[in-house]
VEXBATI-35411 format. One record per residue (C-alpha): residue number from 1; x, y, z; chain; residue in one letter. Coordinates in steps of 0.1 Angstrom, whole numbers. Each point is the difference from the previous one (the first is absolute). Layout:
residues N
[NUM,[X,Y,Z],A,A]
...
end
This chain:
residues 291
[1,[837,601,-673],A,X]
[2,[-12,32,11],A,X]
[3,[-31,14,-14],A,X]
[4,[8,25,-26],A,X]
[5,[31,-22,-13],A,X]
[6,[-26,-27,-11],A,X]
[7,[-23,25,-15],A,X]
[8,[30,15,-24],A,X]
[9,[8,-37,-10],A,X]
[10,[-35,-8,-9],A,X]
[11,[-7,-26,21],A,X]
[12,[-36,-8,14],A,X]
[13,[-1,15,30],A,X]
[14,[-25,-13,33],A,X]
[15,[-4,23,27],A,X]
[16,[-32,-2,26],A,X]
[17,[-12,28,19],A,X]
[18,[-9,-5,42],A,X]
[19,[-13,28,28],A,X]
[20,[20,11,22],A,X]
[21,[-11,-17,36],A,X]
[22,[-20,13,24],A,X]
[23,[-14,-28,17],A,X]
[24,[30,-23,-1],A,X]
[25,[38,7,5],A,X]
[26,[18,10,-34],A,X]
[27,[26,-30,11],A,X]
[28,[-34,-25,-2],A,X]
[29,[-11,17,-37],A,X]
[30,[33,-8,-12],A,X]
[31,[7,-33,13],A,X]
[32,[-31,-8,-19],A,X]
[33,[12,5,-33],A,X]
[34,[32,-22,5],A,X]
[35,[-13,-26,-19],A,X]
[36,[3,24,-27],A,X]
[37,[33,11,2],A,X]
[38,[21,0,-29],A,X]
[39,[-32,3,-24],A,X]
[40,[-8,33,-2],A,X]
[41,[15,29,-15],A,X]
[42,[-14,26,26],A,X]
[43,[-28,2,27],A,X]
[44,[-15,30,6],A,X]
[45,[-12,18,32],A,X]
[46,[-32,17,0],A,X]
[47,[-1,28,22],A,X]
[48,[-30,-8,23],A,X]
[49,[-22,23,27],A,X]
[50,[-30,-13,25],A,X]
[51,[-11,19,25],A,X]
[52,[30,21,4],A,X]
[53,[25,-29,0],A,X]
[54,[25,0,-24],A,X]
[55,[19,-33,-11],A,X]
[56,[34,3,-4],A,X]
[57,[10,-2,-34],A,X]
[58,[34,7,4],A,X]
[59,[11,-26,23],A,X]
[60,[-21,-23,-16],A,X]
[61,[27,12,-35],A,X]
[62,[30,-6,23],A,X]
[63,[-9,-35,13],A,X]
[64,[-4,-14,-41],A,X]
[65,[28,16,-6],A,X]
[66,[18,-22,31],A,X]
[67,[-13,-32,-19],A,X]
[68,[9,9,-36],A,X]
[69,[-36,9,-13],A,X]
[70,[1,37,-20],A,X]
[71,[-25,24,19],A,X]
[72,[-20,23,-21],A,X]
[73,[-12,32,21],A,X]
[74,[-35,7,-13],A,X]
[75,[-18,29,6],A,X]
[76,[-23,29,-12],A,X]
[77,[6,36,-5],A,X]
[78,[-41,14,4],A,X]
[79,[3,6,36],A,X]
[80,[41,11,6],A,X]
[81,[14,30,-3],A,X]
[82,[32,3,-18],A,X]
[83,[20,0,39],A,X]
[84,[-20,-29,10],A,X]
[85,[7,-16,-34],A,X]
[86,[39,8,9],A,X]
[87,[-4,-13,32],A,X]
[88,[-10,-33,-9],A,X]
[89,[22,-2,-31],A,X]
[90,[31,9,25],A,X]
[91,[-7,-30,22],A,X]
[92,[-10,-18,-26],A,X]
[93,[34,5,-15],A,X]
[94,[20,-4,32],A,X]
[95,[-18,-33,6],A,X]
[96,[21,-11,-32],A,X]
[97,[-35,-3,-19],A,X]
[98,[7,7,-42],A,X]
[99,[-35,-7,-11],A,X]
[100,[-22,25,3],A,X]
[101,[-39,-11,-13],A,X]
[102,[-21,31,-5],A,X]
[103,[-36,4,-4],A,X]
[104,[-10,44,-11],A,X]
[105,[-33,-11,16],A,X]
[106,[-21,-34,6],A,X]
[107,[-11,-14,-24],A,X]
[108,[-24,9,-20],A,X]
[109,[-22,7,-35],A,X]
[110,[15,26,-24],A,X]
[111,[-18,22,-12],A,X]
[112,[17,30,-21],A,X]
[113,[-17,31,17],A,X]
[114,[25,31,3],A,X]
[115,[-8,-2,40],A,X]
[116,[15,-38,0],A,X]
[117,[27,11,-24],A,X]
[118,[13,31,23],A,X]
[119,[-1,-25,27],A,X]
[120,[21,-21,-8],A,X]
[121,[27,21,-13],A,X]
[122,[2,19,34],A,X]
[123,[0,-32,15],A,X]
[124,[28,-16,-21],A,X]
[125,[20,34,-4],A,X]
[126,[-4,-4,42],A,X]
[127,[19,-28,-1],A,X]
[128,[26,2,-29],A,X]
[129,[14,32,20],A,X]
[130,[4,-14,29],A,X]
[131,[15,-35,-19],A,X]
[132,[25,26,-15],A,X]
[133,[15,18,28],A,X]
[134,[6,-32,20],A,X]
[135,[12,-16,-33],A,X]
[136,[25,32,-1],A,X]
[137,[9,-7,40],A,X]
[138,[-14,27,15],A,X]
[139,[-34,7,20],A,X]
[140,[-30,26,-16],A,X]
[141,[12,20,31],A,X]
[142,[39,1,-19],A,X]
[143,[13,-23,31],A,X]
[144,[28,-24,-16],A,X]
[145,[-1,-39,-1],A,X]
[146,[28,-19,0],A,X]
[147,[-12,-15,-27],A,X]
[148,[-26,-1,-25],A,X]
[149,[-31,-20,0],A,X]
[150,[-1,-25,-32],A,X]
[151,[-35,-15,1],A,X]
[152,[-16,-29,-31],A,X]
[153,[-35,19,-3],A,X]
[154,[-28,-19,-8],A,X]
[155,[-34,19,-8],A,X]
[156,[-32,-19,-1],A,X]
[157,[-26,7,-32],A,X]
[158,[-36,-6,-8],A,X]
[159,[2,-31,-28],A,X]
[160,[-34,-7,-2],A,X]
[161,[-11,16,-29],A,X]
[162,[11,-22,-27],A,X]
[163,[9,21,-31],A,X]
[164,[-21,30,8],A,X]
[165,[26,11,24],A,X]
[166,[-13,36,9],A,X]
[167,[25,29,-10],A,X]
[168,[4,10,34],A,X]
[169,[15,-32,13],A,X]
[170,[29,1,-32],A,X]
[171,[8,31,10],A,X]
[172,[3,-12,39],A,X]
[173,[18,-26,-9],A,X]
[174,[24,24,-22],A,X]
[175,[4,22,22],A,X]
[176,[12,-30,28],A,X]
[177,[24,-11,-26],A,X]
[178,[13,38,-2],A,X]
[179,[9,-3,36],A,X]
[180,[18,-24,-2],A,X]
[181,[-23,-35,5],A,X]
[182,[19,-32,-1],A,X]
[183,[-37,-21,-6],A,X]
[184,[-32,0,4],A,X]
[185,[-24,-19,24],A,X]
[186,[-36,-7,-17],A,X]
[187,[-32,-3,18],A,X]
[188,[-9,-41,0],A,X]
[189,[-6,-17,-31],A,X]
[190,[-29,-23,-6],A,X]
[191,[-5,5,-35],A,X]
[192,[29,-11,-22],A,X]
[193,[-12,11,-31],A,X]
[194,[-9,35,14],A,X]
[195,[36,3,12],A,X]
[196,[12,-7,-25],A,X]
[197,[-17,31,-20],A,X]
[198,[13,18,29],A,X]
[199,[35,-12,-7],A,X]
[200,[-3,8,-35],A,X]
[201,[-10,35,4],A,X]
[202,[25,10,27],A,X]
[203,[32,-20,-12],A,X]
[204,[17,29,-17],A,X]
[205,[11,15,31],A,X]
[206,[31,-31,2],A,X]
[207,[-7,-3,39],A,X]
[208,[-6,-33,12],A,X]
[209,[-36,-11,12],A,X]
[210,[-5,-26,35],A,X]
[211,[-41,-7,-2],A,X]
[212,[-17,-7,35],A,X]
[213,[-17,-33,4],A,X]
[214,[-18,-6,33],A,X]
[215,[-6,-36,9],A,X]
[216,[-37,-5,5],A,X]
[217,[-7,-26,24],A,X]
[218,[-39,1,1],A,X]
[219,[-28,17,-21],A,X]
[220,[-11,21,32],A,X]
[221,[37,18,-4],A,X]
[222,[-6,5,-36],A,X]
[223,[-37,15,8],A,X]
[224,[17,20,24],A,X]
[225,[21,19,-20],A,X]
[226,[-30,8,-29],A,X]
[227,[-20,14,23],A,X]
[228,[28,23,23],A,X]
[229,[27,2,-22],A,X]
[230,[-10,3,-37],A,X]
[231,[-34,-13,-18],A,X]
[232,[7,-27,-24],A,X]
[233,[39,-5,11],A,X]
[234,[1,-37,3],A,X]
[235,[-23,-11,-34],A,X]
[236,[-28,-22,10],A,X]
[237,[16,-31,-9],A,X]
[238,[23,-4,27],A,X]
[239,[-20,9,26],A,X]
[240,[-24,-33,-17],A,X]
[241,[30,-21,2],A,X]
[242,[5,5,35],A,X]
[243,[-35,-1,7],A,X]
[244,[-6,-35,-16],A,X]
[245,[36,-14,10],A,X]
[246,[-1,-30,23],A,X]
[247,[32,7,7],A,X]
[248,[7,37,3],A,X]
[249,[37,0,1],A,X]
[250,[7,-23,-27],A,X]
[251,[-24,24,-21],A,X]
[252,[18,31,21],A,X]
[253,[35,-13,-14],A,X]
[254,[-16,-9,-35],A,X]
[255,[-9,37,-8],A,X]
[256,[35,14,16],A,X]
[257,[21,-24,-22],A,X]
[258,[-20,8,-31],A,X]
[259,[5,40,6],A,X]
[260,[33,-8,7],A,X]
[261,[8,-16,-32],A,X]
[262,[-17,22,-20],A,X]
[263,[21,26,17],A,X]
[264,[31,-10,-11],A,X]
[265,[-7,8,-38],A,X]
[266,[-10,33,10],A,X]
[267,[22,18,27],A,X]
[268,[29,-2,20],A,X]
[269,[-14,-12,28],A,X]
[270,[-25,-8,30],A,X]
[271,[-9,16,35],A,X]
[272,[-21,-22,14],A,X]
[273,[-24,9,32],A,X]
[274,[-7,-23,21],A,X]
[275,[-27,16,18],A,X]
[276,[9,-11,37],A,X]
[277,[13,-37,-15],A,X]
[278,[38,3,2],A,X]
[279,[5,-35,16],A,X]
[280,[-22,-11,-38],A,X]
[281,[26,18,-23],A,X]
[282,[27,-31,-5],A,X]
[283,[-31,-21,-12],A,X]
[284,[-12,29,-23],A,X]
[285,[38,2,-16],A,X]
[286,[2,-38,4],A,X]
[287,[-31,-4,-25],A,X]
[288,[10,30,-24],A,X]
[289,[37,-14,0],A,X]
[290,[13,34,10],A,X]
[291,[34,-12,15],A,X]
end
C-alpha cells in the first residue's frame, strides 16, 4: 500500500528515515533494510554532503523502489534556488519517486519575530511556485513536460512546545496546509504528555500528524543530542535509564515501545530514526509490535 493511500484510510502508518551513502554503495544501504521489508510505509532519503561528496539520493529512491519499499525524497529548501529546487524535483519525479518530505529549514526553535516570519514565507512561497508549475507540466522557464509532477508532501514542524504553541508555528503550519500538505513530520517526541498539548492545539487544521521517535541506544547518544542539538530534548530520565541499565538495549527497546504505544492514541503515525542502526530496526518494530 503506497504511502499516501494508507494515510487517507487512517491507518498507522511506520516510515524510518536513512542517509543517503557515502561511504558504502547505495546497493549495501538497502540490502540492509531487507529485513524490514514489507513493514514500513515509507523510508526516507536524507540528502547528505561531506567534504564535497554528495550521496546519491536518487538512486538510492530507485533501488527501494526495485524491492517494493515506498521512497520518500527528503530535502530542504534554505540553500536551493527555485531551478535547483526544479532540478532535483524533475529527477526526483523521473526516478518514479511520489513522496516528497520537505523541511523550510533545519530544525529549529520558533520564535515569532517578523525577521523569522518573512523567512519563512519567502522560503515556502520559493517552493510552492515551483511545486505549481511542475504540478501544471511545465518548467519555471515555460518548457513543457509530458506530464505533470504529482508529489505526497510532507512538511516537518516544531512539536515541542506542548500547548504554548507559538503563533508563528500555527501560522507555518497553515500556510503548509494552504499549499497543499498531505501531513506533517514532527520533531522527535519524548514527552507524551507534552505532545499531546501539542496535538490538541494544532488538530483543527484535519491534516494527519506522523511524530519522530529516535531509538536511543545509550545515554552518551541521548547527552549528545542536549548538548548539540537542543538543551533539554531528551528529559533527564531517559538519559538515567540508560545510564543505570545493565542491559542497554533491553532498556533502549523499553523506552521505544513505550513512545510507541503512547503514540498510537495520539497521531497517525511513527518515523523512526535509527541513528546509523538500520540492521536494529526489525527488533525495535518487533518489541513495539509494529507489523
Amino acid at each position: 500500500m503506497k504511502l499516501k493511500e494508507a494515510l487517507n484510510k487512517k491507518a498507522f502508518v511506520v516510515t524510518s528515515e536513512v542517509q543517503s551513502p557515502i561511504d558504502q554503495k547505495p546497493e549495501e544501504l538497502v540490502q540492509s533494510l531487507s529485513p524490514v521489508q514489507g513493514r514500513l510505509d515509507g523510508v526516507s532519503l536524507m540528502e547528505v554532503e561531506f567534504g564535497g561528496v554528495v550521496g546519491d539520493t536518487i538512486k538510492t529512491c530507485q533501488l527501494l523502489k526495485k524491492i517494493r519499499m515506498e521512497p520518500i525524497y527528503q530535502t530542504t529548501t534554505r540553500l536551493k534556488n527555485r531551478l535547483q529546487l526544479e532540478k532535483d524535483l524533475l529527477n526526483a519525479h523521473q526516478a518514479g519517486i511520489e513522496n516528497l518530505l520537505v523541511f523550510t529549514e533545519d530544525y529549529r526553535i520558533t520564535g515569532d519575530s517578523l525577521q523569522e516570519m518573512m523567512f519563512f514565507h519567502v522560503d515556502a512561497g520559493k517552493l510552492q511556485y515551483v511545486l505549481e508549475n511542475l504540478k501544471e507540466g511545465h518548467t519555471l522557464e515555460g518548457e513543457a513536460l509530458k506530464s505533470g509532477t504529482e508529489f505526497l508532501v510532507g512538511s516537518g514542524v516544531e512539536s515541542d512546545w506542548g500547548k504554548n504553541v507559538p503563533e508563528l508555528e500555527l501560522k507555518e503550519m497553515e500556510e503548509m496546509t494552504r499549499m497543499g500538505t498531505g501531513y506533517f513530520l514532527t520533531t522527535p517526541v519524548f514527552d507524551l504528555d507534552k505532545f499531546a498539548k501539542f496535538m490538541q492545539r494544532t488538530n483543527t487544521f484535519g491534516l494527519p500528524v506522523i511524530a519522530e521517535v529516535m531509538i536511543l541506544r545509550t545515554a552518551g547518544m541521548a547527552q549528545f543530542l542536549n548538548r548539540h542539538l537542543k538543551s533539554g530534548m531528551v528529559p533527564e530520565w531517559i538519559v538515567q535509564k540508560l545510564a543505570r541499565a545493565g542491559d542497554k538495549q533491553k532498556a533502549s527497546i523499553e523506552i521505544f515501545s513505550d513512545l510507541v504505544a503512547g503514540l498510537k492514541n495520539l497521531c497517525q503515525g511513527v518515523h523512526i530514526i535509527t541513528i546509523g542502526a538500520e540492521e536494529k530496526l526489525k527488533i525495535y518494530l518487533d518489541a513495539a509490535k509494529l507489523l
